[in-house]
C-alpha positions as CSV (number, residue, x, y, z in Angstrom):
1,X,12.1,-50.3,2.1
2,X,13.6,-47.7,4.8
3,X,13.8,-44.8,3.2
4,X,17.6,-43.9,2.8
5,X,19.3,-41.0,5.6
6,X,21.9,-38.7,5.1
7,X,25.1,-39.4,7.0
8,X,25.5,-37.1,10.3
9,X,28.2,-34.2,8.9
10,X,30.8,-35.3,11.7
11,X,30.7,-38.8,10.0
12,X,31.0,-37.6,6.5
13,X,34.4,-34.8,7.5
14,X,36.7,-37.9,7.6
15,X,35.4,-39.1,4.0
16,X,36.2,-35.7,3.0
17,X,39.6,-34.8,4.6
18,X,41.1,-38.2,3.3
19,X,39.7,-37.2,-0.5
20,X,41.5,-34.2,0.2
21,X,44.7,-36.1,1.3
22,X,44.1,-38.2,-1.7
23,X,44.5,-35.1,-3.8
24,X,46.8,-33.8,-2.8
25,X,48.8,-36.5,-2.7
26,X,47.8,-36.8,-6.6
27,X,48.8,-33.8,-7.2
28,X,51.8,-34.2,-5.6
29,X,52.9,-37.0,-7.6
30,X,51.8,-34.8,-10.7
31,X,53.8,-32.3,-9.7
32,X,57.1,-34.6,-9.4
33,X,56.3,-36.2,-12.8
34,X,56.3,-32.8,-14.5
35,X,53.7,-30.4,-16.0
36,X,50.5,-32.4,-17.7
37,X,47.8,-31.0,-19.0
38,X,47.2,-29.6,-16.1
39,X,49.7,-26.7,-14.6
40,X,50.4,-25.9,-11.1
41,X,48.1,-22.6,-10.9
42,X,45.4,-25.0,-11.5
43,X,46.3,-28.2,-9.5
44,X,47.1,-25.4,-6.4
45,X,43.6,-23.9,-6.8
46,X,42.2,-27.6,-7.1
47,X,43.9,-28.3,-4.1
48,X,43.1,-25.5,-2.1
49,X,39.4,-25.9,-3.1
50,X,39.4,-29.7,-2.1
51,X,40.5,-29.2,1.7
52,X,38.5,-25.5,1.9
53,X,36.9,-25.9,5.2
54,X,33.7,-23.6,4.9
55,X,32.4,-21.5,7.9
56,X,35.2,-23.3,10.4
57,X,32.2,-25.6,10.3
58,X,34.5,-28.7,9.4
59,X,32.8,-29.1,5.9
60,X,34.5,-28.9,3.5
61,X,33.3,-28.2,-0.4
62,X,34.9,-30.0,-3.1
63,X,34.9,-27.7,-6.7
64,X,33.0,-29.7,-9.3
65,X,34.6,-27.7,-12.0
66,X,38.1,-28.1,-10.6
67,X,37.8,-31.8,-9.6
68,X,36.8,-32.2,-12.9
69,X,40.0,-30.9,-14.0
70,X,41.8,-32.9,-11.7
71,X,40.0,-36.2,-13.6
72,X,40.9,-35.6,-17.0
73,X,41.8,-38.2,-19.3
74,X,44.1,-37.2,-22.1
75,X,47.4,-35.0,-22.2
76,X,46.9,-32.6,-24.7
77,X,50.7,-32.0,-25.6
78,X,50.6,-35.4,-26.7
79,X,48.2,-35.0,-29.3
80,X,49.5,-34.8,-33.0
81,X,47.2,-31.8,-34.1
82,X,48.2,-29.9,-31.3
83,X,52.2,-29.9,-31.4
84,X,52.2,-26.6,-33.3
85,X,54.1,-24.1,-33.4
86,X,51.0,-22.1,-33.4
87,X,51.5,-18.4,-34.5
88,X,48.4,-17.2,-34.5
89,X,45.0,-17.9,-32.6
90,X,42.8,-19.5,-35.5
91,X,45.9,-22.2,-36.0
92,X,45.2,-23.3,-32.4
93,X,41.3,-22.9,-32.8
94,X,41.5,-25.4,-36.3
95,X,43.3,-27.7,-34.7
96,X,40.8,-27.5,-31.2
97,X,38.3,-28.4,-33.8
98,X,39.8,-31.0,-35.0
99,X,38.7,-33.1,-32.3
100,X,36.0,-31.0,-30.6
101,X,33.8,-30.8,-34.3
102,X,30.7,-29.5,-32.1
103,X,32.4,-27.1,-30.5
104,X,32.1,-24.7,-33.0
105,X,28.6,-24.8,-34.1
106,X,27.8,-24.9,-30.0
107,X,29.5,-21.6,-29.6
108,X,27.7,-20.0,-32.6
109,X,24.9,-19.6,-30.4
110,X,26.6,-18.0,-27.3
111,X,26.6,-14.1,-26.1
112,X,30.3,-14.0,-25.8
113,X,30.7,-14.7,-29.2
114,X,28.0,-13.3,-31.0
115,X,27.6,-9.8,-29.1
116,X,23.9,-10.6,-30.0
117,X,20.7,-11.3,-26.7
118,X,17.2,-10.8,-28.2
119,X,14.7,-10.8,-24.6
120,X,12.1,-13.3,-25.7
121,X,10.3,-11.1,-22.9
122,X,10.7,-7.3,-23.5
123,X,10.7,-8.2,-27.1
124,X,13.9,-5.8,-27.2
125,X,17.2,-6.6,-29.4
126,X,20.0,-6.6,-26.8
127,X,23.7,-7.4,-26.6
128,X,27.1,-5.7,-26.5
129,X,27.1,-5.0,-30.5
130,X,23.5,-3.4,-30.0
131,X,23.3,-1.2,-26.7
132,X,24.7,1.9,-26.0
133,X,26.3,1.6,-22.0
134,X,27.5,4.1,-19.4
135,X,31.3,3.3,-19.7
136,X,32.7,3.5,-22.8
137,X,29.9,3.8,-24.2
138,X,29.7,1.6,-27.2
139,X,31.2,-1.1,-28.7
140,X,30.0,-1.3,-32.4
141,X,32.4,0.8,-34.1
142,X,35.3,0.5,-31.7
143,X,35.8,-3.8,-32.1
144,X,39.3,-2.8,-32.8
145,X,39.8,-2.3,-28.4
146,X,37.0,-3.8,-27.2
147,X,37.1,-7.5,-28.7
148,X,40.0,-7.7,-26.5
149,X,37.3,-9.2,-24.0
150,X,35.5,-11.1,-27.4
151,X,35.5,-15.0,-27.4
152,X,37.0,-14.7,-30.8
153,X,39.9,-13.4,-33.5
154,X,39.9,-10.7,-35.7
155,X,36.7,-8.7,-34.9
156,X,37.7,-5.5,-35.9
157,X,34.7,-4.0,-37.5
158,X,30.6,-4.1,-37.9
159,X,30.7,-6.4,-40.3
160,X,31.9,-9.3,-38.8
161,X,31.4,-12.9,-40.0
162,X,30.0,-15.3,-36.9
163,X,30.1,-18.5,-39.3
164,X,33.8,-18.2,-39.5
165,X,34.4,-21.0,-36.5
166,X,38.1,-21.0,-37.3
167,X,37.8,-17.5,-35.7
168,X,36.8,-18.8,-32.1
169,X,39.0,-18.2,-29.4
170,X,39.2,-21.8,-27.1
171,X,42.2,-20.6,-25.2
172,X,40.7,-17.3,-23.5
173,X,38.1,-20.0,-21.9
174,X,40.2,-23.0,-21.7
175,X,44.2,-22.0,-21.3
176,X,45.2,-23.8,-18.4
177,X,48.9,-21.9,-17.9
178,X,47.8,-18.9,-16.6
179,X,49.8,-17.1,-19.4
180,X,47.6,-16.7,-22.2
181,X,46.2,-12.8,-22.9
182,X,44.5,-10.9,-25.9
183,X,45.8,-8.4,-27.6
184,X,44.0,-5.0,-29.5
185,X,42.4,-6.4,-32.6
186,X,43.5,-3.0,-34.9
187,X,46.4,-0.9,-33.7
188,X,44.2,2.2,-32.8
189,X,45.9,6.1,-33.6
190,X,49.4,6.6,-34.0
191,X,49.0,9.0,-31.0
192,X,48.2,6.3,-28.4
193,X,49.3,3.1,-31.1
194,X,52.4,2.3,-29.0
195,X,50.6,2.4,-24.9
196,X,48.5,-0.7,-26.1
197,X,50.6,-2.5,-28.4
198,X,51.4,-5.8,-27.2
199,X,55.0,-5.9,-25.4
200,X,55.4,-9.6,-25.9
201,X,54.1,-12.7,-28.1
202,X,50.9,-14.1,-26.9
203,X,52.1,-18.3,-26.3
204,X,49.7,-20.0,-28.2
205,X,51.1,-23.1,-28.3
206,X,52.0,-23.8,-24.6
207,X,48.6,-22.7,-23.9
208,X,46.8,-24.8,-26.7
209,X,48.8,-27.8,-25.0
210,X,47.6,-27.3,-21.6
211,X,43.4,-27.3,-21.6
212,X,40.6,-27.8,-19.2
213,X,37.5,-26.1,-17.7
214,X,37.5,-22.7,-17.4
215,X,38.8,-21.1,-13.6
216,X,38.0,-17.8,-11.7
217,X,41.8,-16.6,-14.0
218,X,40.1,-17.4,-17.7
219,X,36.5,-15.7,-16.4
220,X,38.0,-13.1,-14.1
221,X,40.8,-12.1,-16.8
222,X,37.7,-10.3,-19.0
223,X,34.9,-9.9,-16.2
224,X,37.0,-8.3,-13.4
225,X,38.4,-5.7,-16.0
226,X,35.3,-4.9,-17.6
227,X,34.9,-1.4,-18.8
228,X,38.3,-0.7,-19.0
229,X,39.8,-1.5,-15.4
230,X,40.3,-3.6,-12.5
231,X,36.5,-3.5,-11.2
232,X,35.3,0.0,-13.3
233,X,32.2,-1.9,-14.2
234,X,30.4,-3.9,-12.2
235,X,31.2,-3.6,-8.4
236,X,31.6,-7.0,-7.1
237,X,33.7,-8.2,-9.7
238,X,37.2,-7.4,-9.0
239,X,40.9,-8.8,-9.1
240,X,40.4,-9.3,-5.1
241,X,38.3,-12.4,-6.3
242,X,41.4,-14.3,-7.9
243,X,42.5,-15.3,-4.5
244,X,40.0,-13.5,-2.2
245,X,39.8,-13.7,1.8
246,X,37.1,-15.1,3.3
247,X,35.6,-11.5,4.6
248,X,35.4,-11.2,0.7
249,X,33.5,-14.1,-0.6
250,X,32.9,-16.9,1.3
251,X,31.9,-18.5,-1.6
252,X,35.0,-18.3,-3.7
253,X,37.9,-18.1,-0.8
254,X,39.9,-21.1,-0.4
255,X,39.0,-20.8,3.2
256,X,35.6,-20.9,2.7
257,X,33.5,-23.0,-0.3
258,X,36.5,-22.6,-2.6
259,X,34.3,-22.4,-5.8
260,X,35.1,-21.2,-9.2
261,X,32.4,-19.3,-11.6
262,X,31.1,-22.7,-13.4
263,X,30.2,-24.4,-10.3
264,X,27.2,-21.5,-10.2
265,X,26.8,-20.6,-13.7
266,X,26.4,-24.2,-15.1
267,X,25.8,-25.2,-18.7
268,X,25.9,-27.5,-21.5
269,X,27.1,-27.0,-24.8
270,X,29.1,-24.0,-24.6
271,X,26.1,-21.8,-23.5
272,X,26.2,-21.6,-19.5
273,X,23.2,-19.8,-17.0
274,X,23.3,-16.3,-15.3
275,X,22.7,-12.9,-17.7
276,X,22.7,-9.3,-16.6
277,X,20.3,-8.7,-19.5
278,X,17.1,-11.2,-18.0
279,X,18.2,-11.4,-14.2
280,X,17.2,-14.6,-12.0
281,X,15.1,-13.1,-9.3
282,X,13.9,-16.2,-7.5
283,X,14.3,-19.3,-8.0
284,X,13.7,-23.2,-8.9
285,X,14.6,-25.2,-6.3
286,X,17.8,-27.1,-4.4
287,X,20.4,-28.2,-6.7
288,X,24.1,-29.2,-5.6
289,X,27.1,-27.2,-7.1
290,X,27.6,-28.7,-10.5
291,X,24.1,-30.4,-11.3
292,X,22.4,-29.5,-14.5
293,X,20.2,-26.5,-13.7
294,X,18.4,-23.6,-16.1
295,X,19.3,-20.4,-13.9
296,X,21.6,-19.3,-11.4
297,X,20.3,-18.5,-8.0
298,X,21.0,-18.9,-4.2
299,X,17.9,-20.9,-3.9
300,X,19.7,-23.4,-6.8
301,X,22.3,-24.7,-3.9
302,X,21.2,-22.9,-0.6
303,X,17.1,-24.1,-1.4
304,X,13.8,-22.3,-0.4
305,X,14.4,-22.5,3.5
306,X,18.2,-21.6,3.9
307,X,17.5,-21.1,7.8
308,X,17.2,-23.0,10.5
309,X,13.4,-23.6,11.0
310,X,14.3,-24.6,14.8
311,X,15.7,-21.1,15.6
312,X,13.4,-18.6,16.1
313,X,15.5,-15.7,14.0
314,X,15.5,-18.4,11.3
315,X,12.1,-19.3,10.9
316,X,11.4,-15.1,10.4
317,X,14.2,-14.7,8.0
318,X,12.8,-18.0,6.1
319,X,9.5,-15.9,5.7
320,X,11.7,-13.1,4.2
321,X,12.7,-14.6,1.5
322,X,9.6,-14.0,-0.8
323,X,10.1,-10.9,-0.5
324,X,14.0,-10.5,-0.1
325,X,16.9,-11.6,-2.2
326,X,19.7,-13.5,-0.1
327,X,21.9,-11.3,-1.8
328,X,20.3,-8.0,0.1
329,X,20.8,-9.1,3.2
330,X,24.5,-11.3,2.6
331,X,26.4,-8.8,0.4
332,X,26.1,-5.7,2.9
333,X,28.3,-3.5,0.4
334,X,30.4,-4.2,-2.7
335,X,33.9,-3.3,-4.0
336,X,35.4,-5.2,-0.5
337,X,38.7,-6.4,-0.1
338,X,40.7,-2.7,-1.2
339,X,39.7,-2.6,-5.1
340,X,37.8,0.5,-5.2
341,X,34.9,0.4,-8.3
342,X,34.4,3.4,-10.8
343,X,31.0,5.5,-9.7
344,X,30.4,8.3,-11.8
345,X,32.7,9.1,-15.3
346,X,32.3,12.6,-17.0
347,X,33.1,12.6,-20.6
348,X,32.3,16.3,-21.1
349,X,35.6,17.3,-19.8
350,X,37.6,14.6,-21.9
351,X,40.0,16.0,-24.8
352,X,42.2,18.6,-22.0
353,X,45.9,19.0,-22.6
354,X,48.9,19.8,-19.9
355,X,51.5,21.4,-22.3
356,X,49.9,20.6,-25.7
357,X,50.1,16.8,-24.6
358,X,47.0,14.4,-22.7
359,X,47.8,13.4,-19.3
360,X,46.3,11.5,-16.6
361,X,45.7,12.5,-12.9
362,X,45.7,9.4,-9.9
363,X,43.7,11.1,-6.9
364,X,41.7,8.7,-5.2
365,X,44.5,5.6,-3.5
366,X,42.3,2.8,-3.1
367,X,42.7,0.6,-0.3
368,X,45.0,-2.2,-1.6
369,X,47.8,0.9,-2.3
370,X,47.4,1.4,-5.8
371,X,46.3,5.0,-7.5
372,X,43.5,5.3,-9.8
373,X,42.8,7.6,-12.4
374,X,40.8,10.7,-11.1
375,X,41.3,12.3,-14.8
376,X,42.4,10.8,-18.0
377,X,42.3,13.5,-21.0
378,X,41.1,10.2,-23.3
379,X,38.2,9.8,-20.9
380,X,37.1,12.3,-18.5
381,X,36.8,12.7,-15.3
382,X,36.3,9.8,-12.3
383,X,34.7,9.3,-8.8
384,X,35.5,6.0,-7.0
385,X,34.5,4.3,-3.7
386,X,35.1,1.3,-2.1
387,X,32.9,-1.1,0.9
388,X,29.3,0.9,-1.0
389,X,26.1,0.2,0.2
390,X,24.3,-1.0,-2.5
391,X,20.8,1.2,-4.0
392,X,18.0,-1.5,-3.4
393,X,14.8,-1.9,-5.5
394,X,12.1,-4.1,-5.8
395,X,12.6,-6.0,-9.6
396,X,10.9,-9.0,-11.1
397,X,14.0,-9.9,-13.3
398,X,13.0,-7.7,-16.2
399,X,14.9,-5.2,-17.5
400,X,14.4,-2.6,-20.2
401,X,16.9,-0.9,-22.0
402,X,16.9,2.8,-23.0
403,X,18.3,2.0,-26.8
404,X,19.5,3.6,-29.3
405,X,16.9,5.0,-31.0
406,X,14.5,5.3,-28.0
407,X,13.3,9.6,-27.5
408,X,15.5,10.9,-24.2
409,X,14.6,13.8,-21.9
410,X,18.1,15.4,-21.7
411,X,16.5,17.3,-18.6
412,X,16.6,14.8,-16.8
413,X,19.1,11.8,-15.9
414,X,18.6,8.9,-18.7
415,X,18.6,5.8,-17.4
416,X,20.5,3.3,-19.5
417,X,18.4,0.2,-17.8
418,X,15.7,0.3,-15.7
419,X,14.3,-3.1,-14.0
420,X,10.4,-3.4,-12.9
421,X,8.9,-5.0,-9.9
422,X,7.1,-3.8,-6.9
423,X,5.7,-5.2,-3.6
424,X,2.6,-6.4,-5.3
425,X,4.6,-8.6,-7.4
426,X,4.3,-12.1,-6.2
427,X,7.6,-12.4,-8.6
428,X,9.0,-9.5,-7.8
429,X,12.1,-9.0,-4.8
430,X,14.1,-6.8,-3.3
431,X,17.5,-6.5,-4.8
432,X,21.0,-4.4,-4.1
433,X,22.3,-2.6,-7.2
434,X,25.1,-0.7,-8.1
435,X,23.8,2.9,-9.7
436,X,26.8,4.2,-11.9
437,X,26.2,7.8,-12.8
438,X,27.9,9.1,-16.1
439,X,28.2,12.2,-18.0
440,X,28.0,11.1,-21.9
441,X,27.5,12.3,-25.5
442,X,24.1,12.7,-26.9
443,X,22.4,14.0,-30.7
444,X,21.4,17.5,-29.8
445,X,18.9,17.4,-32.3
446,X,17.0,14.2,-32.4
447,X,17.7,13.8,-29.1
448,X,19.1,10.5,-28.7
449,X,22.3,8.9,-27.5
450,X,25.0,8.9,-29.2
451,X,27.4,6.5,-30.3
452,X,31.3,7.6,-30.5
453,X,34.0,6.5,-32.8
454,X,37.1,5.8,-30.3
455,X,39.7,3.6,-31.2
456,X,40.7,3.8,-34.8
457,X,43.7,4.3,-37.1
458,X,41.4,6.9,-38.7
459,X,41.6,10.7,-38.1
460,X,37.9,10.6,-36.9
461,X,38.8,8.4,-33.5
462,X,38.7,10.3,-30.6
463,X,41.5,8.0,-28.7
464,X,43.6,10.0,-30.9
465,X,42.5,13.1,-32.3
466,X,40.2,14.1,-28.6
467,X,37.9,15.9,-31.0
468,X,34.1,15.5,-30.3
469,X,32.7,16.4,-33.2
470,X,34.6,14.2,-35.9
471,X,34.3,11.4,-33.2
472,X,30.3,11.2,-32.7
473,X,29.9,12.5,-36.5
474,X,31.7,8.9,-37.4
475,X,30.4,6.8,-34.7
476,X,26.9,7.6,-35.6
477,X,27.8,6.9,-39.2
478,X,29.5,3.4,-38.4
479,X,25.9,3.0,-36.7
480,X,23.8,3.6,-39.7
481,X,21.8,6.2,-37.9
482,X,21.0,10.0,-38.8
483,X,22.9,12.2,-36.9
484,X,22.1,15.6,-37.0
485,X,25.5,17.3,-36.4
486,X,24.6,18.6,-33.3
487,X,25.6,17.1,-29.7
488,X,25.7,17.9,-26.0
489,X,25.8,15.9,-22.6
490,X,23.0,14.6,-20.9
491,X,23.4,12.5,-17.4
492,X,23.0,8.5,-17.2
493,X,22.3,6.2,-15.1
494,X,23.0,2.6,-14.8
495,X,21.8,-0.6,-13.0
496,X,24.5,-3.1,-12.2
497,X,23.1,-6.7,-10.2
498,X,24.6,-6.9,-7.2
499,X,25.3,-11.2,-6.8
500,X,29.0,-11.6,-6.1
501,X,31.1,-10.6,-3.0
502,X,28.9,-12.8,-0.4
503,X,30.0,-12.1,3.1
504,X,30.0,-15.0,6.0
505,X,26.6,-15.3,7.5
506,X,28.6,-13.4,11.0
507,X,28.8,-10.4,8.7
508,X,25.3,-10.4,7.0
509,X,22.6,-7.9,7.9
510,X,20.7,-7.7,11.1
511,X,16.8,-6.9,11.6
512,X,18.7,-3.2,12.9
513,X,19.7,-2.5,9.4
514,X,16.6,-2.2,8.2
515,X,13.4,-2.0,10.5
516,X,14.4,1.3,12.3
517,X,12.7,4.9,11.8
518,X,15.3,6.5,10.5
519,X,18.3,5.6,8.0
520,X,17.5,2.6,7.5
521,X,18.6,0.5,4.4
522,X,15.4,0.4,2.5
523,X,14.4,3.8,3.5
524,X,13.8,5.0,0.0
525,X,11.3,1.8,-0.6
526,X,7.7,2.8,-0.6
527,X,4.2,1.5,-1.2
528,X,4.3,-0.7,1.7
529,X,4.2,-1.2,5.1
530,X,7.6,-2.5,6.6
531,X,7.4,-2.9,10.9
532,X,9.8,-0.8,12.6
533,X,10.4,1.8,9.9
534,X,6.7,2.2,9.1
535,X,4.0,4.3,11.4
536,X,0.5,3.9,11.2
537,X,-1.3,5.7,14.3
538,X,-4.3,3.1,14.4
539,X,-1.9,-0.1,13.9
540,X,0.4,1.7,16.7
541,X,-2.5,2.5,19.1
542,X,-4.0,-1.2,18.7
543,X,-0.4,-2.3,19.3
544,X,-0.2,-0.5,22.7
545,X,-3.4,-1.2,23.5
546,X,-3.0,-4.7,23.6
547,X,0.7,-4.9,25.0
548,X,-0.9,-2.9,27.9
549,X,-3.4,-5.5,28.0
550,X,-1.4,-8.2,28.5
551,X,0.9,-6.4,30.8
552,X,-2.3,-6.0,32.9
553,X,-3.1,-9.5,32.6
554,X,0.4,-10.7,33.7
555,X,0.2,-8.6,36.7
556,X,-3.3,-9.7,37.8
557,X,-2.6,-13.2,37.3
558,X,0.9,-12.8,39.3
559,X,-1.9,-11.0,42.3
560,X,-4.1,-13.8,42.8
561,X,-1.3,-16.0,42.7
562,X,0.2,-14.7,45.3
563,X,-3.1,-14.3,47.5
564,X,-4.3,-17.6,47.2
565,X,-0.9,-18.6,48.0
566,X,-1.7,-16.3,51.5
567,X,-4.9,-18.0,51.9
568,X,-3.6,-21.6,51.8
């Protein structure tokens, strides 16, 4: 039997520009017919995805997860249980359940509802519900505003009961319209009760009516705004990536691969790969986009070799990649596309009034247009920065956590999360982070962080009452920890992955970047020897010694060349 070939790519464009047509023509005839299950936000990102051409290679890549969408099988406004009118989220969820009985018991078992990661590596108890961070600093005790990014209803406190399935949010994953949001859980102080308070009803029942896989709007809608803004948190997560340019991501444009967030972070039964809390450094192999896989890596589509072995500058950069992330090299800085990302917060100067009242101050304009805040008297003070160069470190996918009730050095920065991994490591690679520095509460005494009580109807909440003491007096209470009733300010740091944001391969790092003397990128990287940046006198003196050698030898052999030439 021959074994089988792949079809040359310019044979294979024509199959894939008439599925394209064929879509769109679908879509098309959807779009005449009325709105499905399916809306028009959807079918247009489907579409776009299907005739993406990526690299102006001609190839185009077709969107598992939105083709998928494209396929579906039943109209969900037809269904009985699902006619509403909903009023509230657990209606829909009941009803979701209905039909989808597994669903429920699937999701029981997933970070984004439970708040709950115990690393069957570090042996550490992990999770949003557990750690203290370097934004807002905590979420236990403050449910009331932060399960407005919770997979779920009605977590307002501690004691919160993950059994109760009727209390699963389907729509914040699956809401096909585009018009779908959360709301605060409690309604916080009367002082700043009315600035969050909802300003319209939340549609439940046009969005429980219109269904499918999750997009770039259901992920990007908690993940973009995480820590309380348009890219605050992590770096390369920002609003740009709805609908970002090429430059941006090549990987999500619609003029580039034109994927959404499940085509990389792939799962089954409601629990999908990828986890800031156990990175994937490495990898296990070639996978297409879509196919079952266990982590979420480069290597998972991209494979092993990613360079041409026939090129020269290929087959070295292939022999980097033991060593080297793709992502070092193909994200060359983060917070692109004019969404600048928050880089330091001070909340030792939070709690100031202007004329008895809190106000805000916009001083940095980032390079979309819009302000951001440089002060906020419920938060502190703010330093921003867009196109960074990522902080790169060698990490073997472990990270450890500075928790709760772990000794601190307030002398000293404390770093929130710390990842090991060094050039000895077979395991281990160079990565790019993002280092956030913050400013935050700590207990004086037993020196330890601190949690804080913010949002609350309660005098003690300090989105309300901007007093320090009854705030971290009350949060450590909520806690269950001793608290010693003394606190100050100690500095943080914190390690954000640096994966998203991928640049085209025109834009990605060159040799330059980082195998020069000085200023290079990995300048700060020790314990090995890297050529070009690196000196060792003996390895430089046999290096010259044997380039002269050979410049000799070129210029003898070119003499008797050229006298035997004479002779003849």
């Amino acid at each position: 039997m021959k074994p089988s070939r792949r079809l040359p790519d310019t044979r294979l464009r024509p199959v894939r520009r008439g599925l394209a047509a064929a879509i769109g023509a679908v879509m098309a005839g959807m779009a005449a017919l009325g709105p499905l299950s399916l809306t028009e936000t959807a079918a247009s990102e489907a579409v776009s995805a299907a005739t993406a051409e990526s690299g102006r290679s001609g190839k185009s890549v077709l969107s598992p997860a939105l083709l998928r969408n494209l396929s579906v099988t039943a109209d969900h406004s037809r269904f009985e249980a699902l006619k509403g009118p909903f009023t509230s989220g657990p209606e829909v969820t009941k009803a979701c359940l209905s039909c989808h009985n597994k669903a429920g018991e699937q999701l029981r078992h997933n970070v984004h509802w439970t708040w709950l990661y115990d690393n069957p590596k570090t042996g550490q108890k992990l999770g949003k519900a557990r750690i203290i961070n370097a934004f807002c600093t905590n979420a236990l005790g403050n449910e009331g505003m932060c399960a407005k990014c919770h997979a779920g209803y009605n977590r307002s406190g501690p004691d919160y009961d993950l059994d109760n399935f009727a209390n699963m949010d389907c729509l914040v994953c699956h809401d096909q319209t585009g018009t779908y949001f959360k709301t605060v859980v409690t309604p916080g102080h009367p002082r700043v009760r009315k600035t969050f308070a909802p300003k319209k009803p939340v549609p439940f029942t046009e969005a429980a009516q219109h269904v499918g896989l999750p997009t770039r709007t259901n992920c990007g809608k908690c993940h973009f705004y995480g820590g309380g803004g348009d890219n605050v948190k992590h770096g390369d997560l920002s609003s740009v990536l709805f609908d970002p340019p090429r430059e941006v991501d090549v990987h999500m444009s619609k003029d580039g691969a034109g994927l959404v967030c499940i085509d990389c972070h792939v799962g089954a039964g409601h629990r999908w790969s990828g986890s800031r809390y156990a990175m994937t450094v490495g990898d296990d192999g070639k996978r297409a986009p879509g196919m079952p896989r266990q982590k979420t890596s480069c290597a998972q589509c991209h494979g092993l070799s990613p360079h041409k072995w026939t090129d020269p500058a290929g087959w070295k950069l292939n022999n980097h990649t033991d060593k080297v992330a793709c992502e070092t090299c193909h994200i060359p800085a983060f917070a692109r596309g004019g969404v600048a990302t928050k880089t330091f917060w001070d909340w030792s100067t939070a709690g100031r009034l202007k004329d008895g009242k809190p106000y805000v101050e916009e001083g940095y304009t980032q390079g979309n247009g819009k302000k951001r805040h440089t002060y906020a008297s419920l938060k502190g003070s703010f330093a921003w920065a867009e196109n960074v160069v990522p902080t790169y470190m060698w990490t073997d996918g472990t990270v450890t956590w500075t928790l709760p009730e772990d000794p601190i050095n307030p002398d000293k920065p404390v770093w929130i999360n710390r990842v090991s991994g060094s050039h000895d490591d077979p395991k281990a690679r160079i990565m790019p982070f993002k280092v956030m520095r913050t400013v935050q509460p700590y207990d004086k005494g037993r020196k330890v962080l601190a949690h804080i009580h913010l949002w609350g109807d309660d005098d003690a909440a300090f989105w309300g009452n901007l007093d320090f003491a009854k705030a971290i007096a009350r949060g450590m209470e909520i806690a269950g920890r001793e608290y010693s009733g003394e606190f100050g300010f100690v500095q943080t740091r914190m390690l954000w992955p640096i994966n998203h944001m991928v640049a085209p391969k025109a834009h990605a790092l060159a040799c330059g970047d980082c195998h020069v003397r000085e200023n290079g990128r990995l300048a700060q990287l020790s314990g090995f020897y890297m050529p070009g940046r690196d000196r060792w006198a003996w390895l430089d003196t046999i290096g010259l010694a044997l380039a002269g050698l050979t410049l000799l030898a070129s210029l003898g052999h070119g003499v008797l060349r050229i006298v035997r030439a004479g002779s003849q």
